[in-house]
Backbone of each chain as ProteinMPNN parsed JSONL, in Angstrom:
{"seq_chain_A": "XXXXXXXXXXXXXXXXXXXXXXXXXXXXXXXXXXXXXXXXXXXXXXXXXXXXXXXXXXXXXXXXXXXXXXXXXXXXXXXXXXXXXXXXXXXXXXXXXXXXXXXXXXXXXXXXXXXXXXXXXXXXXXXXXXXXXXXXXXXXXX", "coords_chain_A": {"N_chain_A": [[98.193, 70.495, 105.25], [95.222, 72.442, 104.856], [92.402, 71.645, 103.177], [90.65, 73.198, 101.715], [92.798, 74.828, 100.888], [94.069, 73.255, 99.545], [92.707, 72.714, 97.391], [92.41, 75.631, 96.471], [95.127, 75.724, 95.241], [95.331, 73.669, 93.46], [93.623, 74.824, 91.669], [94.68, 77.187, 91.208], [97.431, 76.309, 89.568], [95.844, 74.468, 87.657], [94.941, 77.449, 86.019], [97.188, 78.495, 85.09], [97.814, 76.618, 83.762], [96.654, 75.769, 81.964], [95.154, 78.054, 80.925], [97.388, 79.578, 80.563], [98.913, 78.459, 78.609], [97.17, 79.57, 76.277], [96.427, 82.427, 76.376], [99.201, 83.316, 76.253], [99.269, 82.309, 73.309], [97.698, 83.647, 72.225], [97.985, 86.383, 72.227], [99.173, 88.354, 70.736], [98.734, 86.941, 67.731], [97.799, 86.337, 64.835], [95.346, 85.203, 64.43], [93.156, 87.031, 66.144], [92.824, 88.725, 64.525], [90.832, 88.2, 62.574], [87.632, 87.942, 60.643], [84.392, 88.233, 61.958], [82.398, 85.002, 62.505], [84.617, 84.019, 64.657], [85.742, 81.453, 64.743], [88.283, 79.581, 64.632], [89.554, 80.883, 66.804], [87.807, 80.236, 68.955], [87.894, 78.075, 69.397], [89.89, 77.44, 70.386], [89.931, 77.97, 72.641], [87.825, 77.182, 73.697], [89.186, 74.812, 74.289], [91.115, 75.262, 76.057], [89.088, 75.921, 78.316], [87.75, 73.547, 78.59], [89.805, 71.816, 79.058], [90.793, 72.942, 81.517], [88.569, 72.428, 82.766], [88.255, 70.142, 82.798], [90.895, 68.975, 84.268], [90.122, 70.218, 86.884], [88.195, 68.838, 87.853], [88.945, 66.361, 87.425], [91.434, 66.181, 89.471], [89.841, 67.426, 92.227], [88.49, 65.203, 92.276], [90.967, 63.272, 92.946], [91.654, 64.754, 95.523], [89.655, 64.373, 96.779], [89.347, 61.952, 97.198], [92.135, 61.625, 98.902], [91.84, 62.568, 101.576], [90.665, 62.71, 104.376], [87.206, 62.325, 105.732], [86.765, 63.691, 107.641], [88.26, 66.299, 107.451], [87.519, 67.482, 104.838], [84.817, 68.796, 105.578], [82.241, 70.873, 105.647], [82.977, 74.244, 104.178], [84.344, 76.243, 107.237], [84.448, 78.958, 110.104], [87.102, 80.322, 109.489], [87.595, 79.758, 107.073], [85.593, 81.063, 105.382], [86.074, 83.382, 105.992], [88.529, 83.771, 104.819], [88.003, 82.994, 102.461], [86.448, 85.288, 101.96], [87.382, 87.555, 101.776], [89.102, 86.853, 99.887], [87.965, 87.226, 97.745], [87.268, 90.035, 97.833], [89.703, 91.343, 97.232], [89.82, 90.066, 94.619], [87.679, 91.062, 93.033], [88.155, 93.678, 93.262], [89.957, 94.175, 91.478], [89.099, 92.466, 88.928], [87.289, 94.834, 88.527], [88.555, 97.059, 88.226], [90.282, 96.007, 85.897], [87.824, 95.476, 83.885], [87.521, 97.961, 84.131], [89.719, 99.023, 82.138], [89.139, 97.969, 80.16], [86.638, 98.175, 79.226], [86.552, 100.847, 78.818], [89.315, 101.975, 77.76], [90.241, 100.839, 75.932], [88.109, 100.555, 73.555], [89.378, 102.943, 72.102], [91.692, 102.574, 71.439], [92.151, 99.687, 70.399], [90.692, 97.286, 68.919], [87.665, 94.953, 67.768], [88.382, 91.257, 68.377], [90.675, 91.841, 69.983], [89.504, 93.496, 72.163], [87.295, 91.522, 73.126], [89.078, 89.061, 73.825], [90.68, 90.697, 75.618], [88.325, 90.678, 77.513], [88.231, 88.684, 78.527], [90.605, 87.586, 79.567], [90.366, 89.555, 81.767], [88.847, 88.383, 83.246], [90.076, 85.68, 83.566], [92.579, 86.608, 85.144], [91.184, 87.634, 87.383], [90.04, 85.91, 89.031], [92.115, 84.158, 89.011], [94.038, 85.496, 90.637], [92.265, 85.565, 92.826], [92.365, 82.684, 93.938], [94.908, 82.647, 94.602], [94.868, 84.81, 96.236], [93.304, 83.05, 98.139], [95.585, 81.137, 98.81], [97.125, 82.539, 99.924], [96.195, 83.647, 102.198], [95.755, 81.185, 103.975], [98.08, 80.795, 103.838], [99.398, 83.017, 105.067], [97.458, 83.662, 107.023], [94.482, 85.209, 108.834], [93.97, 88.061, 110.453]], "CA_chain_A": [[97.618, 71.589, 104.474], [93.886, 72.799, 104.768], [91.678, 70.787, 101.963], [90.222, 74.42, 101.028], [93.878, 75.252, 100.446], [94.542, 72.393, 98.058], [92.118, 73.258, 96.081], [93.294, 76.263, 95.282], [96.357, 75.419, 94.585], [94.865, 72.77, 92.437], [92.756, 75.894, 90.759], [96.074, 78.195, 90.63], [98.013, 75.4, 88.682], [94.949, 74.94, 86.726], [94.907, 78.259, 85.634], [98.206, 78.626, 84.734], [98.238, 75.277, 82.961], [95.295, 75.64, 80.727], [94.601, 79.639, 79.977], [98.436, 80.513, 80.372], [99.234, 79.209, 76.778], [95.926, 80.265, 75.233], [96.709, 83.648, 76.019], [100.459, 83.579, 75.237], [99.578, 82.369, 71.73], [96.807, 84.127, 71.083], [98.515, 87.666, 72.751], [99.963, 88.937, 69.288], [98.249, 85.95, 67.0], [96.566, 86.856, 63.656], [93.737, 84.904, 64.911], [92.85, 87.579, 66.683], [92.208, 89.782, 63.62], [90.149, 87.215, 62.193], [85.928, 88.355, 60.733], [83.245, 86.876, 62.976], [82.378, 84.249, 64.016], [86.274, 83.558, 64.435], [85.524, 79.975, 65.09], [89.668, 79.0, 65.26], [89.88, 81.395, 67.955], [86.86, 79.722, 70.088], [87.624, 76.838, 69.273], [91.244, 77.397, 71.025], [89.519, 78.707, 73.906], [86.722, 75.902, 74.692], [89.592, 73.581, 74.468], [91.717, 75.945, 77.336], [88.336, 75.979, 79.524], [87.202, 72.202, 78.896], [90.837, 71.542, 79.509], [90.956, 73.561, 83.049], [87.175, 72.072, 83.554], [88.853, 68.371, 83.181], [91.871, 68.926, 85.142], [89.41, 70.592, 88.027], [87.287, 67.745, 88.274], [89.896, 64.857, 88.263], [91.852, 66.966, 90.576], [89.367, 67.689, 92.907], [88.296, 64.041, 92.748], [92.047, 62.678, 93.726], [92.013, 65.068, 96.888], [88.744, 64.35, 98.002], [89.853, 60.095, 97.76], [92.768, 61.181, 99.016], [91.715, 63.458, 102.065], [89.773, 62.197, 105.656], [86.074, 62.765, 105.392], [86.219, 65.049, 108.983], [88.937, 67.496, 106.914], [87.149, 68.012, 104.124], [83.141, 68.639, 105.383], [81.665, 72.161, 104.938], [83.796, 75.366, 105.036], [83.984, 76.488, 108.47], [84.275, 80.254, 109.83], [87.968, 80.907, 109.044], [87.704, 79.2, 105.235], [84.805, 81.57, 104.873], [86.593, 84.688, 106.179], [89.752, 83.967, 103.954], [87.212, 82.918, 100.846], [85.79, 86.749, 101.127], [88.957, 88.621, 101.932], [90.113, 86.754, 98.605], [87.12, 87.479, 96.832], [87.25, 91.048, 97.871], [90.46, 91.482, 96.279], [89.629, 90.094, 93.373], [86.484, 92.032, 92.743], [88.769, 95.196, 92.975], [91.338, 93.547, 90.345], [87.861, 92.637, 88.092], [87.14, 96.021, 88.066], [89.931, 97.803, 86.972], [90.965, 95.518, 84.476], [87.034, 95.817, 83.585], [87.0, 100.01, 83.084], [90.204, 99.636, 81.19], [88.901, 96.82, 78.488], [85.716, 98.784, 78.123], [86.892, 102.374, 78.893], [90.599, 102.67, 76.986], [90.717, 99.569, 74.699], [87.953, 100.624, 72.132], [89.944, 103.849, 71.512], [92.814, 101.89, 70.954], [91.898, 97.997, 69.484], [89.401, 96.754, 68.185], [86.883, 93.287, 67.683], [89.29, 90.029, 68.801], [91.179, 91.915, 71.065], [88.534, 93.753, 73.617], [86.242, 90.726, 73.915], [90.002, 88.044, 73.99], [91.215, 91.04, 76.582], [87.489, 90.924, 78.59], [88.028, 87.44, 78.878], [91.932, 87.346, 79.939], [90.314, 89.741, 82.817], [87.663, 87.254, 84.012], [90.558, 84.949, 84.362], [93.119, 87.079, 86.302], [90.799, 88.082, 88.79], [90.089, 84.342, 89.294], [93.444, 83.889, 89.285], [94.324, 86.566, 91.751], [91.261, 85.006, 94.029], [92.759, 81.784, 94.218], [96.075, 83.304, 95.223], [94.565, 85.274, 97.877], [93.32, 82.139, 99.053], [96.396, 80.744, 99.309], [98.176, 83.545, 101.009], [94.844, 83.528, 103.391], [95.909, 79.745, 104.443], [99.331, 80.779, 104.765], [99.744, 83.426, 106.335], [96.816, 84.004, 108.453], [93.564, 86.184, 108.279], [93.675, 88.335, 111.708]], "C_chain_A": [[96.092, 71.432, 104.442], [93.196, 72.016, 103.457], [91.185, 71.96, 101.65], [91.997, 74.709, 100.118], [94.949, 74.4, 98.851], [94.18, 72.434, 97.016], [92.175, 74.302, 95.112], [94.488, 76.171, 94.633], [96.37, 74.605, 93.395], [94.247, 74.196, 91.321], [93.522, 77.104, 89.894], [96.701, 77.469, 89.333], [97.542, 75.325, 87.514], [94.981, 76.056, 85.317], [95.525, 78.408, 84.523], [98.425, 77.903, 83.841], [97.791, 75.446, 81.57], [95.22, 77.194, 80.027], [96.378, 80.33, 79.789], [99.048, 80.311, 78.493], [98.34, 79.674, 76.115], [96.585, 81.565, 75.198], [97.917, 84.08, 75.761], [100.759, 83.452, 73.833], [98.682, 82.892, 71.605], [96.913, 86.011, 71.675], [98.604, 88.375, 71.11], [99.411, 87.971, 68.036], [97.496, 86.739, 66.058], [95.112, 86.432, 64.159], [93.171, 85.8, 65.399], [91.673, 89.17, 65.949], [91.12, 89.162, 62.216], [88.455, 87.784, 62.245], [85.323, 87.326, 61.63], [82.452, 85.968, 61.886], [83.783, 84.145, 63.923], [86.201, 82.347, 65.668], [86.955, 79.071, 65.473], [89.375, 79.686, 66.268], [88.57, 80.647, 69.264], [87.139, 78.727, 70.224], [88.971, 76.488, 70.714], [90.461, 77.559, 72.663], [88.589, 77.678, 75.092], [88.056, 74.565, 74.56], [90.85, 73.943, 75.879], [90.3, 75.432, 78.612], [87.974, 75.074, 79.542], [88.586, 71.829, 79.144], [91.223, 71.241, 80.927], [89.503, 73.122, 83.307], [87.702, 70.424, 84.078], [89.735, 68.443, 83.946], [91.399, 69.2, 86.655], [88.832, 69.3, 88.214], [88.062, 66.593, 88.467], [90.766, 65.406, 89.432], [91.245, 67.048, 92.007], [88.844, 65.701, 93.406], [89.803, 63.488, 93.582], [91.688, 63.036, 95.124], [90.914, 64.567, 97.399], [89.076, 62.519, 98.491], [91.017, 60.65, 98.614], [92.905, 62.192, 100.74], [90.249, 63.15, 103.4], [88.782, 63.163, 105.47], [85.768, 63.906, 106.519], [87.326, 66.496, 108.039], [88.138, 68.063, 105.531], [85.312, 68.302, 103.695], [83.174, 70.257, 105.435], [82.735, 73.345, 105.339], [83.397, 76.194, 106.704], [84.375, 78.345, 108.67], [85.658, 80.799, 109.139], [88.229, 80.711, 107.446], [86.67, 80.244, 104.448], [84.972, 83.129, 104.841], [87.922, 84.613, 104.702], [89.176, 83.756, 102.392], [86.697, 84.934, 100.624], [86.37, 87.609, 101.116], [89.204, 88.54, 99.998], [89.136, 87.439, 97.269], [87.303, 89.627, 96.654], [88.336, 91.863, 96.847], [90.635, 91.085, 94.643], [88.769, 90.517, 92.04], [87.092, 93.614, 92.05], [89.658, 95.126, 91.533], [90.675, 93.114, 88.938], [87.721, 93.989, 87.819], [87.934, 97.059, 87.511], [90.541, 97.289, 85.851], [89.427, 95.744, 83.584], [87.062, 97.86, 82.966], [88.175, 99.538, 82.1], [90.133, 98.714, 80.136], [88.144, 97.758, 78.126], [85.544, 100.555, 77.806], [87.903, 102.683, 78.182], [90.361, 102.111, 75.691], [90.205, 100.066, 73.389], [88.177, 101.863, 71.572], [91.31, 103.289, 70.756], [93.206, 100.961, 70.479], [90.842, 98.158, 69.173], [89.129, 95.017, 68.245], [87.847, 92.39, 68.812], [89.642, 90.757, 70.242], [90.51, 92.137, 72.086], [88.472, 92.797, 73.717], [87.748, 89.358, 74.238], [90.684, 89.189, 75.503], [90.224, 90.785, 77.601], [87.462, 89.424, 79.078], [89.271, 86.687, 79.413], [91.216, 88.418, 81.505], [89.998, 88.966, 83.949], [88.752, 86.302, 84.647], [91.734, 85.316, 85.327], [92.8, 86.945, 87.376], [90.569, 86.672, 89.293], [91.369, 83.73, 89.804], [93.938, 84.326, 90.98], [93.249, 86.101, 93.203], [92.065, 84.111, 94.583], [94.574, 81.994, 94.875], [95.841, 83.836, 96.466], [94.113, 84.131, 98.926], [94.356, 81.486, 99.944], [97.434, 81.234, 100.206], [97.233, 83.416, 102.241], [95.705, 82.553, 104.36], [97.258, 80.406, 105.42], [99.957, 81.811, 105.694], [98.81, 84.353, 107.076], [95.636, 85.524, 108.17], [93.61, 86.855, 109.958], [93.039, 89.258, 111.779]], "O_chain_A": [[95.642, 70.363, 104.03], [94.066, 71.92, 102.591], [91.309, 71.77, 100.44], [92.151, 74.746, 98.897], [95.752, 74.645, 97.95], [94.765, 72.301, 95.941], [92.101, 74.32, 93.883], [94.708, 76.578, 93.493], [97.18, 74.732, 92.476], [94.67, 74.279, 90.168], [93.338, 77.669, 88.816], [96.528, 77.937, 88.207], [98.092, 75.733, 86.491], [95.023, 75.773, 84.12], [95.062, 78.47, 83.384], [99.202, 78.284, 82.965], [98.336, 75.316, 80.475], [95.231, 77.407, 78.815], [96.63, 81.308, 79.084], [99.381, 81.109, 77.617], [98.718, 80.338, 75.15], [97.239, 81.903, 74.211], [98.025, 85.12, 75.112], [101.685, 83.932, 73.18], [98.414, 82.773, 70.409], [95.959, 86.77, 71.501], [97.59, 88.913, 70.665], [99.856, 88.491, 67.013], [96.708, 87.633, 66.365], [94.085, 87.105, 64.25], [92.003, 85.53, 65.12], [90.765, 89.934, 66.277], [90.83, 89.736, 61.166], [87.906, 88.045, 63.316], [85.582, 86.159, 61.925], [82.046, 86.249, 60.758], [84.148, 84.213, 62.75], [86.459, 82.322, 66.871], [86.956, 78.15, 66.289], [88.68, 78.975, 66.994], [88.804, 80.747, 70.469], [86.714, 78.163, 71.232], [88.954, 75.653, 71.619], [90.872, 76.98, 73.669], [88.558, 77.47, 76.305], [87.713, 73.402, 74.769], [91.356, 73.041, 76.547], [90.535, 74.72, 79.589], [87.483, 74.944, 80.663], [88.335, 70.971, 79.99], [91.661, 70.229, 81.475], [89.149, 73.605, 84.383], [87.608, 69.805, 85.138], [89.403, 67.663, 84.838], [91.986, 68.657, 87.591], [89.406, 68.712, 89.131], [87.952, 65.88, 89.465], [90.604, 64.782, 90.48], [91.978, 66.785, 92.96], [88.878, 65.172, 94.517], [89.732, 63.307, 94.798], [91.431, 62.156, 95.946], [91.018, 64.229, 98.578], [89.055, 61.999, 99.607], [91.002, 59.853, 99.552], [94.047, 62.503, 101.078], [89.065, 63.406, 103.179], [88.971, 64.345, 105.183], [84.89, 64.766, 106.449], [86.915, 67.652, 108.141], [88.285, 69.263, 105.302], [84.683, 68.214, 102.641], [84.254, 70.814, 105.236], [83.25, 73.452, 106.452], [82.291, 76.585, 107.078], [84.562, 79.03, 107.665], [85.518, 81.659, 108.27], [88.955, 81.428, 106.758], [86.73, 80.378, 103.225], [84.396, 83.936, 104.112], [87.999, 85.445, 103.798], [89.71, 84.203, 101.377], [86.635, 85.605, 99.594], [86.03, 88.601, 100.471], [89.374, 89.427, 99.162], [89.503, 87.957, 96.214], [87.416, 90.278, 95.615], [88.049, 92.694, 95.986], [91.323, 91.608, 93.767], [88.924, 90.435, 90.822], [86.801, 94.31, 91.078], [89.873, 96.051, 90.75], [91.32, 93.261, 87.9], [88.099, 94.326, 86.697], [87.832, 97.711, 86.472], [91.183, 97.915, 85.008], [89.649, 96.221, 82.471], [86.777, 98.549, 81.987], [87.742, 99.592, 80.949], [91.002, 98.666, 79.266], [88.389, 98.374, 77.088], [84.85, 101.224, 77.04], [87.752, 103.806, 77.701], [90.29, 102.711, 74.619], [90.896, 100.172, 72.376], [87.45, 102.183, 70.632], [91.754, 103.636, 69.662], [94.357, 100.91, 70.047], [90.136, 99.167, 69.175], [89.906, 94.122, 68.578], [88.012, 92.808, 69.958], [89.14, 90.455, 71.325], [90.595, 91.352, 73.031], [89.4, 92.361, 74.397], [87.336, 88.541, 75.062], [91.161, 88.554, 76.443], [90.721, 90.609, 78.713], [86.694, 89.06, 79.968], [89.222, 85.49, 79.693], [91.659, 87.924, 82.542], [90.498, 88.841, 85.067], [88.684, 86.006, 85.84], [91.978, 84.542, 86.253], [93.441, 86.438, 88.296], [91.247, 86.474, 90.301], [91.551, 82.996, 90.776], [94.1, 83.693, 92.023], [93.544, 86.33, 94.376], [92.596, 84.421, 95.65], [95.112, 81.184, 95.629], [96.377, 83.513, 97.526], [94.373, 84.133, 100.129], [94.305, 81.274, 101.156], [98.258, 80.674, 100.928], [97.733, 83.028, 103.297], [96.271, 82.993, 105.36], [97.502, 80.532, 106.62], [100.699, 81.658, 106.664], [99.103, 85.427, 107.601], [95.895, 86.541, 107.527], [93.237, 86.033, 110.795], [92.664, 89.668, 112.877]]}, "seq_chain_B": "XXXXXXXXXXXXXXXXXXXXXXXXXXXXXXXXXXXXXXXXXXXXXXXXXXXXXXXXXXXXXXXXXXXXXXXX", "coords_chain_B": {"N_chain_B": [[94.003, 103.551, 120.236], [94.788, 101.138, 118.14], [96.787, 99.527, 117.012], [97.976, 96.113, 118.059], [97.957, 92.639, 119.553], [95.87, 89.681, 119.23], [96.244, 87.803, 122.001], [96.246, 84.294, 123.179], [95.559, 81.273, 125.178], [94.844, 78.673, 124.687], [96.098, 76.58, 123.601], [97.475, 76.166, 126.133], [94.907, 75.585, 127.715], [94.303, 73.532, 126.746], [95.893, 71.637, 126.942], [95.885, 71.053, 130.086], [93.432, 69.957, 129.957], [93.107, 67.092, 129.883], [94.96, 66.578, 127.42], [93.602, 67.252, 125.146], [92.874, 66.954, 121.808], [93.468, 68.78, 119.224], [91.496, 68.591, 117.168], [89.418, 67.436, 118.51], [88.434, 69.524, 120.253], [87.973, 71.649, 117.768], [85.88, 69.953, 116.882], [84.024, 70.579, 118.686], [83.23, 72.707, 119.088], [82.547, 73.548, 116.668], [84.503, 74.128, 114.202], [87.157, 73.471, 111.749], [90.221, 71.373, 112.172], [92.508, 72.246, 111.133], [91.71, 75.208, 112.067], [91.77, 75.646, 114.892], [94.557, 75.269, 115.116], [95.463, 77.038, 113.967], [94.544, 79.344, 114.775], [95.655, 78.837, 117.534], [97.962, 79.314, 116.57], [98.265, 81.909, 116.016], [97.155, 82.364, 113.634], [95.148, 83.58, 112.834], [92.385, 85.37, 113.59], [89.527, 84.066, 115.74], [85.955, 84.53, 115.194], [83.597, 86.349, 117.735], [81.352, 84.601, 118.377], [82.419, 81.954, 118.099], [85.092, 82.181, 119.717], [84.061, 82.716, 122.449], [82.005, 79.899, 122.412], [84.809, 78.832, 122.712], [85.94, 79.095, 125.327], [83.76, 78.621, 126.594], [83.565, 75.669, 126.437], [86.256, 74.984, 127.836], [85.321, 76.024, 130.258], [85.735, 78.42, 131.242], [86.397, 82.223, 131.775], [85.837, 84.285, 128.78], [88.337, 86.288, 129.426], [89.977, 84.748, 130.347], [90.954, 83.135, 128.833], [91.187, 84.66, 125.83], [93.438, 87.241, 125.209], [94.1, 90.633, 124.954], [96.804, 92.359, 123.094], [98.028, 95.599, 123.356], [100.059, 97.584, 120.827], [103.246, 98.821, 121.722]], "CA_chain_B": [[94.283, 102.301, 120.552], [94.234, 99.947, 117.051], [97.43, 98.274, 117.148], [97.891, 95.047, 118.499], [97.513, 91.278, 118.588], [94.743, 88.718, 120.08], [96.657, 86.233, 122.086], [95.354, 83.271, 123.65], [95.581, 80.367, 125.813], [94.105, 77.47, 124.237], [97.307, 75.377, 123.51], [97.792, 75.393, 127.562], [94.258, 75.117, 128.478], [93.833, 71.743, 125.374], [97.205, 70.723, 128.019], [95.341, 70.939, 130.989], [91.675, 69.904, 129.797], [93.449, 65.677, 129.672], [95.513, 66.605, 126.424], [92.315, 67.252, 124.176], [93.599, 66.988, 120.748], [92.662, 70.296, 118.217], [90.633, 67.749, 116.154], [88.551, 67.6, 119.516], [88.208, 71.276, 120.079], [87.504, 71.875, 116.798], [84.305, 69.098, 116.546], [82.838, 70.953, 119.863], [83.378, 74.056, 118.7], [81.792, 73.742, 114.585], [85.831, 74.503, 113.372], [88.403, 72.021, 111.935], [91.014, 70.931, 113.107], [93.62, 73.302, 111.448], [91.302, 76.29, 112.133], [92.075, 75.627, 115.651], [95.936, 75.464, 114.69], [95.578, 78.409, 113.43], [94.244, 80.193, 116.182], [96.686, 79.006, 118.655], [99.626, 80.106, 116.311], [98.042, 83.476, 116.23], [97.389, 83.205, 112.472], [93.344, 83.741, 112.934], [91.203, 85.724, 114.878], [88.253, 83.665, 115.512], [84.434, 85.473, 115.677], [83.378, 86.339, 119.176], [81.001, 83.474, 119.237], [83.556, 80.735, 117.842], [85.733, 82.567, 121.346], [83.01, 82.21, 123.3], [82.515, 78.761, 122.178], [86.169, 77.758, 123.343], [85.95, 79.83, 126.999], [82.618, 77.555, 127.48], [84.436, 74.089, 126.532], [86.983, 75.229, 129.05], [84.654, 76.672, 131.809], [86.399, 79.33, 131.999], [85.838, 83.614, 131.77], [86.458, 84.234, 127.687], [89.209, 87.185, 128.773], [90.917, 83.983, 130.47], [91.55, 82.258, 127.117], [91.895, 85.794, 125.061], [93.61, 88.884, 126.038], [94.574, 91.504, 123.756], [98.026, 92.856, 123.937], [98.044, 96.465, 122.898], [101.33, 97.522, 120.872], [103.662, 100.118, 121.99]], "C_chain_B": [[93.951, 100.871, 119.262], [95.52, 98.644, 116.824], [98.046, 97.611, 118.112], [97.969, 93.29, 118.403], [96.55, 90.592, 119.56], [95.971, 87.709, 120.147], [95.858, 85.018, 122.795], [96.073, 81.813, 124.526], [95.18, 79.171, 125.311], [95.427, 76.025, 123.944], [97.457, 74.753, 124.762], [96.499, 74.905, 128.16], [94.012, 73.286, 127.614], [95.072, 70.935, 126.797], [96.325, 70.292, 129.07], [93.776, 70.51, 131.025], [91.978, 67.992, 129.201], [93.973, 66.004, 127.935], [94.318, 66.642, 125.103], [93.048, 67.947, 122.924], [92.75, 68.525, 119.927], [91.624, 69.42, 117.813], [89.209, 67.673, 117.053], [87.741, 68.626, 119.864], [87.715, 71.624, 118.957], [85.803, 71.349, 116.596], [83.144, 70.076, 117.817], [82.331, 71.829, 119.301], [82.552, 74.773, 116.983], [82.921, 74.524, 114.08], [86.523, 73.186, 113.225], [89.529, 72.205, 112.617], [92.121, 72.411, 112.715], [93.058, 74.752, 111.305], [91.776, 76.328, 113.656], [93.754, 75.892, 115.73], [96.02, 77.008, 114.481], [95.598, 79.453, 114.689], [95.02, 80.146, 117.267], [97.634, 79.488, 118.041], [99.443, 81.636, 116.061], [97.99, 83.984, 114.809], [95.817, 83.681, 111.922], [92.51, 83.975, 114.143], [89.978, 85.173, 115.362], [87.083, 84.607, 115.882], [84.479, 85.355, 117.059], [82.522, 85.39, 119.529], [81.816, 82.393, 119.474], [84.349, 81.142, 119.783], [84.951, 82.003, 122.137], [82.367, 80.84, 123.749], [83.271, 77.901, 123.284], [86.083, 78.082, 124.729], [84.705, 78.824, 127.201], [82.655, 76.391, 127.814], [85.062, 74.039, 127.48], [86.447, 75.681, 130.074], [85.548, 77.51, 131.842], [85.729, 80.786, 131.024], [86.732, 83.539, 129.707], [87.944, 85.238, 127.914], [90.677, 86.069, 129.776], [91.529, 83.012, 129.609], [92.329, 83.221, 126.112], [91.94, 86.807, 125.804], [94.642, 89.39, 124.734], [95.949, 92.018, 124.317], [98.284, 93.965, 123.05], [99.605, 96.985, 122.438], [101.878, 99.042, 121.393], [104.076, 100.329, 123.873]], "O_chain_B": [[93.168, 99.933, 119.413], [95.39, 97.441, 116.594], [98.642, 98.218, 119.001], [98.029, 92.723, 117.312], [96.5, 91.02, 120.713], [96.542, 87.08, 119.256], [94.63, 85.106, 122.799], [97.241, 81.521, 124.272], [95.44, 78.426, 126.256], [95.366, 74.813, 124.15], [97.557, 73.539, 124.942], [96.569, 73.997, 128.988], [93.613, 72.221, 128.086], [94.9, 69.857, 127.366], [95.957, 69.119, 129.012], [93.042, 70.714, 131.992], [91.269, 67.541, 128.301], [93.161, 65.549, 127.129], [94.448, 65.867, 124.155], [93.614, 69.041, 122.906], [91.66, 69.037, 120.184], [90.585, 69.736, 118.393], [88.103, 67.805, 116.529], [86.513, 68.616, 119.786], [86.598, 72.089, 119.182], [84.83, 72.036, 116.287], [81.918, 70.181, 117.792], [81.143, 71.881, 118.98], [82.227, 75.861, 116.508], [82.624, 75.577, 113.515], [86.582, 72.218, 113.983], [89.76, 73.042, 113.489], [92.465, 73.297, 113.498], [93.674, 75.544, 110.591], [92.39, 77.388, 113.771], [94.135, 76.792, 116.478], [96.747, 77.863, 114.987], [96.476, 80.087, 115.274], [95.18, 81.137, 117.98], [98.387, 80.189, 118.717], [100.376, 82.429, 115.932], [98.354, 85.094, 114.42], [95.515, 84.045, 110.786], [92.121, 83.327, 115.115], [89.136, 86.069, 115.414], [87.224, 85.408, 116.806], [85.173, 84.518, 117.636], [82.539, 85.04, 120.709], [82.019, 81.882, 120.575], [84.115, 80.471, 120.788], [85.109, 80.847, 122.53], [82.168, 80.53, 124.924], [82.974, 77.039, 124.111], [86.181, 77.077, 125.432], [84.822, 78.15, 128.225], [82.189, 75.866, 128.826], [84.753, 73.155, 128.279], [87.217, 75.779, 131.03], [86.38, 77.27, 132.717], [84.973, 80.721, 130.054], [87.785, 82.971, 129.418], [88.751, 85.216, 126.985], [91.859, 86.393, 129.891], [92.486, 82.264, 129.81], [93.449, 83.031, 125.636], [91.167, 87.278, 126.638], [95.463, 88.866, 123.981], [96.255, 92.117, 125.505], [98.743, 93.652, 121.951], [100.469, 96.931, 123.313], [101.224, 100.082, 121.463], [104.463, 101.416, 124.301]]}, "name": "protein", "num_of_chains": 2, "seq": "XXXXXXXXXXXXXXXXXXXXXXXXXXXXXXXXXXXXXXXXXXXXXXXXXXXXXXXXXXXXXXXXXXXXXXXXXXXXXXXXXXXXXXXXXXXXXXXXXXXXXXXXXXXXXXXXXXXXXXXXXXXXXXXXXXXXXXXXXXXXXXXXXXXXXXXXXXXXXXXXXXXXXXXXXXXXXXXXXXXXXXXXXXXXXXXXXXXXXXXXXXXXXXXXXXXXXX"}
């Protein structure tokens, strides 16, 4: 397996690991309806993204010990084609979840939720990147 | 005329060039190893220089490495 490809997979996992319960408990959560600053709710949040920052970095350290120094030197042209394919798609997947946080939502929520939904987008499309990567790998950018 | 696939030669000419491993091809070439993989299993088109590239390693014409095979 590609050392670009591990990484996402490392970054998918990640994801999933760290922001998937944040936003399953804090989906429907009073916290949510909480006056500013709503300091529980951040607090939940920097401990999701220093979570998924620590798991990235020991992660990324294992593979690189664990991963020959000629496989893992600078992306080359096909790592750079399948990085902007993925990006591309996830730009598009940013933006639509973007109009409808700041285009539907504040007819229909309010405070907590927009800025806890504009920040469940950020990590989809991230999400959805790192996915495209991995489909990239596997099955082939032609 | 859009569909199609790029196939290629490079698995038989790496045969015939003293068994030159991908890892080889790849270092000449500025690709790794399983970008080369790739390309022989037909799951990556490489740029026309990267092509160009591999047809020069091999001495040979680039539409003797790639040839398009139009479908239909």
């Amino acid at each position: 397996m590609p050392y670009r490809e591990k990484i996402a997979w490392l970054s998918l996992v990640g994801m999933a690991v760290c922001y998937g319960p944040y936003f399953a408990f804090t989906h429907r959560s009073p916290l949510l309806d909480q006056p500013l600053p709503n300091l529980p709710l951040m607090a939940l949040f920097a401990a999701a993204a220093g979570g998924n920052a620590v798991w990235t970095l020991l992660g990324r350290l294992l593979l690189r010990m664990n991963t020959p120094p000629d496989e893992r030197g600078s992306a080359d042209e096909r790592d750079r084609a399948i990085d902007r394919r993925a990006r591309g798609v996830a730009y598009y997947v940013l933006i639509g979840l973007a109009l409808y946080v700041g285009g539907v939502m504040p007819f229909i929520s309010t405070g907590w939720h927009i800025v806890n939904s504009m920040v469940a987008s950020v990590v989809i499309a991230e999400t959805v990147s790192y996915a495209a990567i991995v489909l990239g790998y596997r099955r082939g950018v032609t | 005329m859009t569909g199609g696939k790029l196939k290629n030669q490079v698995r038989t000419l790496r045969f015939l060039n003293g068994e030159m491993t991908q890892g080889d091809l790849g270092q000449k070439i500025g690709v790794t190893r399983q970008t080369i993989a790739a390309i022989e299993a037909g799951k990556y088109s490489p740029s026309l220089e990267a092509a160009f590239r591999i047809a020069a390693v091999f001495g040979k014409p680039l539409d003797e490495v790639f040839q398009w095979e139009a479908e239909g």
